[in-house]
Structures are given as structure tokens and as C-alpha cells.
C-alpha positions in Angstrom: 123.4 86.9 137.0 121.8 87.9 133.9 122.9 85.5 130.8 123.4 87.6 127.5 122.4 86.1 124.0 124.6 86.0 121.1 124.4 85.6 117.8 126.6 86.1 114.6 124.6 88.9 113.2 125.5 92.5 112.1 122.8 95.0 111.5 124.4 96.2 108.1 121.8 99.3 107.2 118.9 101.2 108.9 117.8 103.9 106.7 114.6 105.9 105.0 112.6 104.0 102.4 112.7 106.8 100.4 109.9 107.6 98.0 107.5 104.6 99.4 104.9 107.5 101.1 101.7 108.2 98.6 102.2 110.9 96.7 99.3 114.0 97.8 98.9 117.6 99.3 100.4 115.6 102.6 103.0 112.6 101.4 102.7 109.3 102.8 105.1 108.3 105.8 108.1 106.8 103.9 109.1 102.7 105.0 112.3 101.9 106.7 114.9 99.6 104.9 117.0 96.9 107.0 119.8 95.1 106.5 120.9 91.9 108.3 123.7 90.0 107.6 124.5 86.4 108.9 128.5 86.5 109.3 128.8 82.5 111.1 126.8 79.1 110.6 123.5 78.8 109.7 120.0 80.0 110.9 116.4 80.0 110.6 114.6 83.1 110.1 111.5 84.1 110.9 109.7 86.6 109.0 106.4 88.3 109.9 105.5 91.7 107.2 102.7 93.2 106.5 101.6 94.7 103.6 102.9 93.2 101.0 99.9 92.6 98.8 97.7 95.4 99.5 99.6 98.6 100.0 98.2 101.4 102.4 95.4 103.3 100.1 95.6 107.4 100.5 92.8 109.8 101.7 90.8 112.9 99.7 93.1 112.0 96.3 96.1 110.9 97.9 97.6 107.8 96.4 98.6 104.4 98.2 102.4 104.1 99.6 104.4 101.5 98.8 103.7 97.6 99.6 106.3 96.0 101.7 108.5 93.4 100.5 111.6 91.2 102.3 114.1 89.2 100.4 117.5 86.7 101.0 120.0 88.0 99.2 122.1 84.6 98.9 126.0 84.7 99.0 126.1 83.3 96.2 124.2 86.3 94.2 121.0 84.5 93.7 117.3 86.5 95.4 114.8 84.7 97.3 111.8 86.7 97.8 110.1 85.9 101.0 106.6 86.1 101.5 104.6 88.5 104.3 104.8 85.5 106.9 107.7 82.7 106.3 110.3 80.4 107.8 113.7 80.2 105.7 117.4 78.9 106.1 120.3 81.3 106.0 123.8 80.7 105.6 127.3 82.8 106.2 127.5 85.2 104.1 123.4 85.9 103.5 121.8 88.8 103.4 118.2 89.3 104.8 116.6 92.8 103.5 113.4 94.1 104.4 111.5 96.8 103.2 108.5 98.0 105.2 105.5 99.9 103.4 105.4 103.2 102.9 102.0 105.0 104.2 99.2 106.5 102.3 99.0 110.1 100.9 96.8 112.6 101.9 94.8 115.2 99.7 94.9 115.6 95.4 98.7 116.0 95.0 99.2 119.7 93.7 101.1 120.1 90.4 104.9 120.9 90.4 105.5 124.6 90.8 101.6 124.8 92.2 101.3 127.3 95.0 98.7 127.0 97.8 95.9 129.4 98.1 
């Protein structure tokens, strides 16, 4: 019989990184945002990003995306950034949020209102 793991976690958000695609003719593929919130006891987390220094650069005028970034969002309301590989304690009640890069444009980006040839 198959054993099932459990742990106190609850994926809060999944969503869009909005805006974290290069601008250019062809935008950048926007980053993901998610959300992870210990609810019980204490953990270790283990984080592995990429990105976070150097974002992805654009192509024929298009401009980098977004770099990555991942943060604890303590219970208490204070921020610990984390860095692109790191180990950190959580408690009940943190927040772990991270924010993958957003990809490189593609192309001069035309001017508002510019129409194509």
C-alpha cells in the first residue's frame, strides 16, 4: 500500500507575473508568482531560483525580462529575501513567495499607437 506524505502547507496563489516579459515587437514570456504558506510547526526550506542576478537579455532590440527573486514573508511582518540557492527556517504563520523571471523581448519595441507595415 502506497504511504501518502503530508505536510501543513497550503498553496495560497499561482498566478501571472505580470509585466516581468521584455518589452519588444514580441514581449517576453511573463514569470509565475507562488505563494506558500506554512499553517503548523516549523520547516526547512529549500530554495533553488534562477536568475536572479542576471535577467534574461532580449533579441534584435528587445529588452531583458525581469530577474527572479524569492522572499519569507515572516508572521510577524518582517521580509527576508532569499538568495537564488538557500536553506532557511520557517515557522506557522510564514509566508514563502517566489517570483520567477520573466523572459526576454524580441524585436525594437514599436511606439504606442505604431502600426505595422
Amino acid at each position: 500500500m502506497a504511504r501518502i506524505a503530508q505536510a501543513p502547507i497550503r498553496v495560497e496563489s499561482v498566478r501571472l507575473r505580470r509585466g516581468s516579459g521584455g518589452e519588444g515587437l514580441h514581449r517576453g514570456g511573463d514569470g509565475v508568482v507562488r505563494i506558500y504558506r506554512l499553517l503548523d510547526g516549523e520547516g526547512l526550506v529549500s530554495y533553488r531560483g534562477e536568475r536572479h542576478r542576471t535577467p534574461a537579455q532580449g533579441a534584435a532590440g528587445g529588452e531583458p525580462g525581469a530577474c527572479g527573486r524569492a522572499c519569507l514573508e515572516r508572521a510577524d511582518g518582517s521580509v527576508e529575501e532569499l538568495p537564488a540557492k538557500a536553506r532557511a527556517r520557517w515557522a506557522a504563520g510564514d509566508r514563502l513567495v517566489i517570483e520567477t523571471a520573466g523572459g526576454g523581448g524580441w524585436g525594437k519595441p514599436r511606439p504606442r499607437g505604431a502600426r505595422l507595415a
